[in-house]
C-alpha positions as CSV (number, residue, x, y, z in Angstrom):
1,X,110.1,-104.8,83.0
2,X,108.1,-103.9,80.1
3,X,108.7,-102.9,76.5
4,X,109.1,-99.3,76.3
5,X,107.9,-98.4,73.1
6,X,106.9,-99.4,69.5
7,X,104.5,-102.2,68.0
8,X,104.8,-103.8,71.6
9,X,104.9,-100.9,73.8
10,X,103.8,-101.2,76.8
11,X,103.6,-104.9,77.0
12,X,105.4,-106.3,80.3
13,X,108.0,-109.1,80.2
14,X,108.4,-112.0,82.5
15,X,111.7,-111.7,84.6
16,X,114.3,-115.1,85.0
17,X,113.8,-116.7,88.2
18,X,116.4,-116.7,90.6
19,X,119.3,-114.7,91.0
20,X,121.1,-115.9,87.9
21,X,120.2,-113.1,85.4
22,X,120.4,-109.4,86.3
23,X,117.7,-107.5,83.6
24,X,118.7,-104.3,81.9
25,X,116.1,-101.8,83.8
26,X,113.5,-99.4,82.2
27,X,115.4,-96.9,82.3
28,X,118.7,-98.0,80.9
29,X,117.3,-99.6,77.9
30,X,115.4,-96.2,77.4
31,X,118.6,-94.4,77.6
32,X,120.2,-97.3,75.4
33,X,117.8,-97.2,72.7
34,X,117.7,-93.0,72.8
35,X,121.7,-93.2,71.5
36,X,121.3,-95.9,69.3
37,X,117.6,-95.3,67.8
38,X,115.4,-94.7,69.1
39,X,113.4,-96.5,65.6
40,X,115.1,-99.2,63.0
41,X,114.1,-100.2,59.6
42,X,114.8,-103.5,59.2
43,X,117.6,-104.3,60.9
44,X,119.1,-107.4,61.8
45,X,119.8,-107.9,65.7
46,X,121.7,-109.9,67.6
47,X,120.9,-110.7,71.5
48,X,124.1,-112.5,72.2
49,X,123.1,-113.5,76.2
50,X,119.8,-112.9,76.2
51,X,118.6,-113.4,79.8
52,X,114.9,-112.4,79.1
53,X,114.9,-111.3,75.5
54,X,114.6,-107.3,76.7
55,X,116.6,-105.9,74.2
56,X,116.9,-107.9,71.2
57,X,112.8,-107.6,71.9
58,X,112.7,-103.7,72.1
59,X,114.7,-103.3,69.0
60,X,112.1,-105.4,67.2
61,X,109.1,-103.5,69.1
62,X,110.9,-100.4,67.6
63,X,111.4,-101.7,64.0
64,X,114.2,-104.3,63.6
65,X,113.5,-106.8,61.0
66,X,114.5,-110.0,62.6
67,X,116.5,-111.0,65.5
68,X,118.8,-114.2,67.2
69,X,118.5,-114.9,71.0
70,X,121.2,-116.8,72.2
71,X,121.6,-117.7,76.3
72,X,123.5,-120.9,77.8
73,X,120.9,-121.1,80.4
74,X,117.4,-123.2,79.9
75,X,115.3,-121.0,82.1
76,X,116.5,-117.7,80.0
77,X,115.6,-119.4,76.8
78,X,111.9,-120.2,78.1
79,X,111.3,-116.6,79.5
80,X,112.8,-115.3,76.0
81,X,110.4,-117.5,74.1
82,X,107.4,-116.6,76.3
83,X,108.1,-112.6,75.7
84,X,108.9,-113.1,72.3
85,X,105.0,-114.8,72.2
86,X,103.6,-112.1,74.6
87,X,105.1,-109.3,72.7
88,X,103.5,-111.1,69.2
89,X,107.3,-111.0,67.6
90,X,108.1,-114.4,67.9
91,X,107.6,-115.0,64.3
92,X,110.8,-112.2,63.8
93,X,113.1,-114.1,65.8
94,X,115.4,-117.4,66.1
95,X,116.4,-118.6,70.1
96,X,119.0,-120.9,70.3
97,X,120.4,-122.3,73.8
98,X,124.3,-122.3,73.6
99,X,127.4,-120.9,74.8
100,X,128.4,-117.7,73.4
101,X,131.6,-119.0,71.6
102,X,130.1,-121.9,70.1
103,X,127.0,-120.3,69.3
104,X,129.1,-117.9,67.2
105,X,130.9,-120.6,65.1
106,X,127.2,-122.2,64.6
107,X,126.3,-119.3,63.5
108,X,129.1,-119.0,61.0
109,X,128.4,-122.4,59.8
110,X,124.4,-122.0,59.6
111,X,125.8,-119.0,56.5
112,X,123.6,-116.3,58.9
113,X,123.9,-113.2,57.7
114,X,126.1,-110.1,58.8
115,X,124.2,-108.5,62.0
116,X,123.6,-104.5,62.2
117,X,123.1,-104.8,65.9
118,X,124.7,-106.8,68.5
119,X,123.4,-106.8,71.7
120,X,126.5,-108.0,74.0
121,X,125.1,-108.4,78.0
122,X,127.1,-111.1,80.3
123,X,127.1,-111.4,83.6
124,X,129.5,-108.9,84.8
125,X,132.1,-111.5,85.9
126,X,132.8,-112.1,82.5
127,X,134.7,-109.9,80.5
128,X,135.8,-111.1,77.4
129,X,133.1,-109.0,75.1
130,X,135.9,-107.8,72.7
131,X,137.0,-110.6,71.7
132,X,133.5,-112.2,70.6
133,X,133.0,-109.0,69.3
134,X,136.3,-109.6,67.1
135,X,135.0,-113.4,66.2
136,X,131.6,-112.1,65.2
137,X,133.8,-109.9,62.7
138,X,136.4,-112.7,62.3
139,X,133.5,-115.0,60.8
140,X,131.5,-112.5,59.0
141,X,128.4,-111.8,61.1
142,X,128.8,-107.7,62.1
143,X,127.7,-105.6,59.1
144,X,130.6,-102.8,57.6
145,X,128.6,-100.5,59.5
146,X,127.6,-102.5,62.7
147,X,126.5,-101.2,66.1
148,X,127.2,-102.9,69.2
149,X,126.4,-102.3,72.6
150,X,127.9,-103.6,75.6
151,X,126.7,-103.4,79.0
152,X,129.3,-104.3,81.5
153,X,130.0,-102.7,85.3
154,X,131.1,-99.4,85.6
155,X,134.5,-100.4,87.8
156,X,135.8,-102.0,83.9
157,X,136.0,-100.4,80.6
158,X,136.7,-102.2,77.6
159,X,138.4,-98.8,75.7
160,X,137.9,-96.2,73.1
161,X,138.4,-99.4,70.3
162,X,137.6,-102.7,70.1
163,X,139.6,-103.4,66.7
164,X,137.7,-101.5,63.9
165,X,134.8,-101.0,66.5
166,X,135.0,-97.3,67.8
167,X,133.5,-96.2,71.0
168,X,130.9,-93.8,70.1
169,X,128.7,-93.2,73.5
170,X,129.9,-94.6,77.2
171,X,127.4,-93.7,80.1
172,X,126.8,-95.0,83.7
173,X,124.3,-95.4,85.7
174,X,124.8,-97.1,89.1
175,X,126.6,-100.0,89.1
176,X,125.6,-100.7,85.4
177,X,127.7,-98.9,82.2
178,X,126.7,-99.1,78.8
179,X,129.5,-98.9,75.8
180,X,128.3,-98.4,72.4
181,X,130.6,-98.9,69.5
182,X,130.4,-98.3,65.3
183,X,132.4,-100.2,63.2
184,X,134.2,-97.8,60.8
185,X,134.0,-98.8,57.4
186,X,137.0,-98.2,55.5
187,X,137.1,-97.7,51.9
């Protein structure tokens, strides 16, 4: 695993031991990042179960102006810490250890501001990715015009709309599917 391009192309990224986190390959995140950038300007980013820190750290490779890492698991937070210092962004980005639902209502109560990319990447035996996409909206923290990419198996699909959030690009590749949604802003 590496970053693939940007300030920290290039630069590899240290893997979670054991079996517990399964890493978005090379070539996903490449694909990923071709539909949804491939450069930001400042952006805020979301990395809602981190595992190593591979995405929320390519967006800031490619331009992203900050970034929150938030994993449950100890040894995910470590690894996410030690890329972020490998990668020199770690002074772009906040890690917090914590479940995803209560890391959202801490977020809510810390005032954090709306995100413009939201990184959502369980395990695949969890499945419940709209609905804390609908509590990130619920509490304020996706932007009118927010972007958020799911990654989930390719035997489930969450749908062409995840409240507001329409499905804008779905792709596959092996076992691993990628859903990418755009809030529509109404006026």
């Amino acid at each position: 695993m590496r970053v693939i391009s940007g300030d920290a192309r290039g630069r590899p990224l240290k893997a979670v031991p054991g079996q517990s986190t399964r890493p978005t390959t090379d070539k996903v995140k490449e694909a990923l990042f071709s539909m949804i950038g491939p450069y930001f300007g400042g952006e805020r980013v979301l990395d809602l179960f981190a595992g190593t820190g591979g995405l929320g750290i390519e967006a800031l490779s490619r331009g992203a102006g900050e970034a929150v890492f938030i994993d449950a698991h100890p040894r995910s937070i470590e690894v996410v810490r030690a890329n972020l210092a490998a990668t020199r962004l770690a002074d772009k980005a906040r890690v917090y250890r914590n479940d995803a639902k209560k890391a959202i209502r801490l977020l809510e109560q810390k005032g954090e501001a709306a995100f413009d990319l939201i990184f959502l990447d369980p395990p695949y035996a969890q499945k419940d990715c709209d609905a804390l996409l609908l509590e990130l909206l619920e509490r304020g923290l996706a932007a009118p015009d927010a972007v958020a990419v799911i990654e989930h198996e390719t035997g489930f699909d969450y749908g062409d709309r995840i409240g507001p959030f329409e499905r804008r690009r779905h792709a596959q590749y092996g076992e691993t599917a990628i859903s990418i949604y755009r809030q529509e802003v109404t006026e």
